[in-house]
Residue, then its C-alpha position, 0 to 999 in steps of 0.5 A: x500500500x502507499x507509504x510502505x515501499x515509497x523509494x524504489x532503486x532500480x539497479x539496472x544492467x550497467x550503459x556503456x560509461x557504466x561497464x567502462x567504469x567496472x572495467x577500469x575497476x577490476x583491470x587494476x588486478x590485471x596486467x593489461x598490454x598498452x593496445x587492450x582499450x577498455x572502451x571498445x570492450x565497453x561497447x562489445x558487450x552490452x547486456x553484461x554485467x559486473x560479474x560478467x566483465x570481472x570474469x570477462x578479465x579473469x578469463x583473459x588473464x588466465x589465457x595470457x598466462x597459459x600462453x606464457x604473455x606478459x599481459x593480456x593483450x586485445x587478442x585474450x580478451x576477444x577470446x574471452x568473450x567468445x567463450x562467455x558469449x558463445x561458450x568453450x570451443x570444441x576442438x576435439x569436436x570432428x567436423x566433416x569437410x561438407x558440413x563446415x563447408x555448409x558452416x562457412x557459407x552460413x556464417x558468410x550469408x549473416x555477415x553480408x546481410x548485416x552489412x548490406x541491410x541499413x540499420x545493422x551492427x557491423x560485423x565484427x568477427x565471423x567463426x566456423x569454431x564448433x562452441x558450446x553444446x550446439x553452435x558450430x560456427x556464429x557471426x558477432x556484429x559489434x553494438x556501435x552503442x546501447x539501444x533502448x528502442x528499435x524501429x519497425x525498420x531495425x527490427x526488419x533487418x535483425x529479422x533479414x540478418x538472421x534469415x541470411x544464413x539460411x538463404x545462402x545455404x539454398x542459394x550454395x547448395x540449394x538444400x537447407x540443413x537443420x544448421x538455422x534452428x535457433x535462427x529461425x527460433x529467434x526470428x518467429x520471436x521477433x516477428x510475433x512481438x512485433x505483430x502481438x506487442x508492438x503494433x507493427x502490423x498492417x492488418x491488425x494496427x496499433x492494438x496489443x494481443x499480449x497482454x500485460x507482462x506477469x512474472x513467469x509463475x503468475x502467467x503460468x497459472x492464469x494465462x490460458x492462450x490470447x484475449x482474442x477469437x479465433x479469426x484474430x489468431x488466424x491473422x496473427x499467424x498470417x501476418x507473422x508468416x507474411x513478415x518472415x516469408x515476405x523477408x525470406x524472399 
């Protein structure tokens, strides 16, 4: 009730200036090479948080030592983000020649769509190193800043960065392989928000089928599917397939 809990603090995942400041906090138990610029690794990893960026330079510390470096230079670091972001690499992992093939090409068709669609992050690194449990290979663009909104056009694009993968298989090979899975998890994502809860759709308008958002054990108990007919379910899913397929082509 009013007058109990009247201040609330959020503490919020850090912005940029914040995670350089956690950065510069932890990078003095580390020896650091004159080339490693804590503002770039501010900016390549939005999300993290103080834990995550004191790990991020004790994994990289640990590299340079079993690589015998005197400090930790730009290249330990960048591992150690692969290996939070993406996972240990999987170097007994055996790989045939045609299925990392098929993994560059993928890989190779994320990176040009990102660089071609208008409003995507540049592509930083490419990889066809098996990490994780699942990923074989996985492209990182690099966040120019921190976003708090995205546009229909923005999101447009994540969408067509994510279908490139696919698309270059069926143009390569023409075959698709299961290698899109998460891809197009993602991308159905991404498409649904954008018809259900952000209004981007033509046939629907600015109207929102989602619902307000519960914490998860609350929606569990109380949600029992969408507040909407039967025909409206029909038009969402045809117009989440119309922005995925329409995207594909």
């Amino acid at each position: 009730r009013p007058g109990r809990f009247d201040r609330q603090i959020l503490v919020d995942r850090p912005d940029v200036n914040g995670r350089l400041a956690i950065l510069k906090l932890h990078a003095k138990d580390v020896k650091l090479s004159p080339e490693v610029e804590l503002e770039r690794i501010a900016r390549r990893t939005p999300g993290f948080v103080g834990a995550d960026l004191q790990n991020l330079l004790n994994e990289a510390a640990l590299l340079a030592a079993r690589r015998d470096k005197p400090a930790v230079t730009m290249r330990e670091v960048d591992d150690a983000v692969d290996r939070i972001v993406a996972g240990l690499e999987k170097k007994n992992r055996l790989i045939n020649d045609k299925e990392r093939t098929i993994v560059a090409y993928h890989e190779a068709g994320h990176a040009i769509v990102a660089e071609r669609v208008p409003t995507a992050d540049p592509v930083h690194k490419i990889s066809i190193i098996p990490r994780g449990v699942a990923a074989l290979g996985y492209t990182q663009q690099l966040p120019t800043e921190d976003r708090y909104l995205l546009t229909k056009q923005e999101l447009m694009d994540r969408i067509a960065v994510l279908l490139g993968g696919r698309v270059a298989e069926e143009i390569v090979f023409n075959e698709i392989s299961t290698g899109a899975g998460n891809d197009l998890e993602r991308v159905t994502d991404l498409a649904r928000r954008m018809v259900t809860e952000y209004g981007m759709s033509r046939e629907l308008g600015p109207i929102n089928f989602a619902g307000p958002r519960r914490t998860q054990f609350l929606q569990a108990a109380e949600d029992g599917g969408g507040n909407y007919s039967e025909d409206t379910a029909r038009l969402i899913d045809r117009e989440i397939h119309g922005i995925v397929e329409g995207t594909y082509e």
